[in-house]
C-alpha positions in Angstrom: -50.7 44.5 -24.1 -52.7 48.0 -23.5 -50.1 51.7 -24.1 -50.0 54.2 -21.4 -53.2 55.9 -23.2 -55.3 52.9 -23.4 -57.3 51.8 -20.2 -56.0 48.2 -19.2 -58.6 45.9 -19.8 -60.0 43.7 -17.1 -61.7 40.4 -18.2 -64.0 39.3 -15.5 -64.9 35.5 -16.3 -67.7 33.5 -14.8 -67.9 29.7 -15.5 -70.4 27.7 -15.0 -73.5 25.0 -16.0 -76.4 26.9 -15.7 -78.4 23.4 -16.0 -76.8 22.1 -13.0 -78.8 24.9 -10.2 -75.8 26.4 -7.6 -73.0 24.9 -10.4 -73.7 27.8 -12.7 -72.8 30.8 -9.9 -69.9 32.1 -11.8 -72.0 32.9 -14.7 -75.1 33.8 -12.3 -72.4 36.6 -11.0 -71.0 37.6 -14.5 -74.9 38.6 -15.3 -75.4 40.1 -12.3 -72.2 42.3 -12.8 -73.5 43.1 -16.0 -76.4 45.2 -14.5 -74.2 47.7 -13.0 -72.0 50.5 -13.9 -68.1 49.1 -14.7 -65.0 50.8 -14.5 -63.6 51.5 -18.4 -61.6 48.7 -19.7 -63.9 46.3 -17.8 -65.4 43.3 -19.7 -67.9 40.4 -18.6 -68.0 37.2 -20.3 -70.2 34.2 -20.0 -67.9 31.4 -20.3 -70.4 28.8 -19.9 -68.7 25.6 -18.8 -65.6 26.5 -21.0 -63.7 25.1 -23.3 -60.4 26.5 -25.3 -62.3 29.0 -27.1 -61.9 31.0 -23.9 -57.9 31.5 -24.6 -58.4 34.0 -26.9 -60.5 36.6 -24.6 -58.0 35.9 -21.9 -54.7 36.2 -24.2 -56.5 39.9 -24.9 -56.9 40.7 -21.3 -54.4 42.4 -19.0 -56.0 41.4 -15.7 -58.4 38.3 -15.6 -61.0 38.0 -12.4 -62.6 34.2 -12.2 -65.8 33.1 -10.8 -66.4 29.4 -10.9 -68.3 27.3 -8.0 -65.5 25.1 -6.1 -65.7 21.8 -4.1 -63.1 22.7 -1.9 -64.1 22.2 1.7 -65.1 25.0 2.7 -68.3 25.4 4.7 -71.0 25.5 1.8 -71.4 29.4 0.8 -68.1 30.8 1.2 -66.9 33.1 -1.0 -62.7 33.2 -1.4 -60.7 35.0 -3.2 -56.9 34.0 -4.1 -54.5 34.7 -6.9 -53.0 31.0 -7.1 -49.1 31.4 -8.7 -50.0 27.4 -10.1 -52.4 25.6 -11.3 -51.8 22.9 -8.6 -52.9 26.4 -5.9 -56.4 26.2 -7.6 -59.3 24.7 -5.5 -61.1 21.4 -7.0 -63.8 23.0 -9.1 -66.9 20.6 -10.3 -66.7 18.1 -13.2 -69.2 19.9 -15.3 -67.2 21.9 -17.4 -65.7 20.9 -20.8 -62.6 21.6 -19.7 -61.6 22.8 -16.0 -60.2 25.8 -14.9 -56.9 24.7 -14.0 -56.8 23.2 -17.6 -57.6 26.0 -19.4 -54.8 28.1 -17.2 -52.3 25.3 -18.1 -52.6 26.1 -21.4 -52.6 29.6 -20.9 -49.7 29.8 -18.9 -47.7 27.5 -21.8 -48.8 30.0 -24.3 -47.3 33.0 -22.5 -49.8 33.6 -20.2 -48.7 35.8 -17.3 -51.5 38.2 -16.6 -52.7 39.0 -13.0 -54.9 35.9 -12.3 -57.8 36.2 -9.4 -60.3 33.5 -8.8 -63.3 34.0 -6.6 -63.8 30.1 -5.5 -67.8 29.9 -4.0 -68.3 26.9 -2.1 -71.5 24.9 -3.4 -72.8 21.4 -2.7 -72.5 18.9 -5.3 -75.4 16.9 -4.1 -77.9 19.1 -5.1 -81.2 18.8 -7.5 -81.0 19.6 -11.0 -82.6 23.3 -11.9 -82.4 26.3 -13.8 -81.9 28.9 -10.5 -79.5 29.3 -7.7 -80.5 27.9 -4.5 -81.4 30.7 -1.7 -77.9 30.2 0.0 -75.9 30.5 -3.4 -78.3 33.8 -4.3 -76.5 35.1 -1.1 -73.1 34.0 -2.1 -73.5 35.4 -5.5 -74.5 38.7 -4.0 -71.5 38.8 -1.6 -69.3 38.3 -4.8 -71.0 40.8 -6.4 -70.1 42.9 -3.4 -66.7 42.2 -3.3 -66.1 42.2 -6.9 -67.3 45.5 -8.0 -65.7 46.9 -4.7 -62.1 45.3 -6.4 -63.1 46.8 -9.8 -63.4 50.0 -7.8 -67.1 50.1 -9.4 -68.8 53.7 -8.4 -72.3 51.9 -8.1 -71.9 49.2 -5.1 -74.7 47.1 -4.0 -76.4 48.2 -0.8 -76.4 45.6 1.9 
């Protein structure tokens, strides 16, 4: 991947339908990363509600961070971070992407896939109204990942609170 003189790069991936209100809080996270100062070697992507044209940015990364909105049972809100070893360790995320997360990795895995994998899961209601904006209680969530992630990234600029 990267040489000793190039900075590793870090591909920080939020997924999401931005049509579907708290759904889209991986990509709400990705743009609100995108305001702030990032570490060199530290890329945000958009990936929408994925699909396999998202191989090719993670095949190019040497660390991957994941932001994706999870049914998993956890108390509505919570923000978790794991690095799953298999797909099967990966929390049930929603039904409106393409393609889900665990499908994606499969195929990145098969293809030689063995970059350091972190997924921030943020537990959301499916039941909710369709809209365009994040609930007030996923708005929080986001801005706890937000938190977290830059503080991972080892960001300079951390959001107060």
């Amino acid at each position: 991947m990267s040489t000793n003189s190039e900075a590793q790069k870090t591909l920080v991936l939020g997924l999401g339908n931005v049509l579907m209100g708290d759904e889209g809080i991986g990509v709400a996270v990705v743009r609100q990363l995108e305001t702030h100062t990032l570490p060199v070697g530290v890329e945000c992507l958009d990936g929408g509600t994925g699909g396999m044209v998202l191989l090719g940015p993670l095949e190019s990364a040497d660390r991957i961070l994941l932001i994706d909105a999870a049914a998993d049972g956890n108390p509505v809100g919570t923000v978790t971070r794991t690095q799953p070893r298999f797909t099967r360790d990966y929390p049930p995320t929603l039904t409106a992407h393409d393609i889900g997360v665990k499908d994606l990795l499969d195929v990145f895995y098969l293809r030689g896939g063995g970059r350091d994998v972190t997924l921030y899961a943020i537990t959301i209601d499916p039941q909710q109204p369709i809209r365009m904006s994040l609930s007030e209680g996923a708005e929080r969530s986001a801005a706890e990942a937000v938190r977290r992630i830059l503080a991972e990234l080892g960001a300079q600029e951390l959001v107060a609170q």
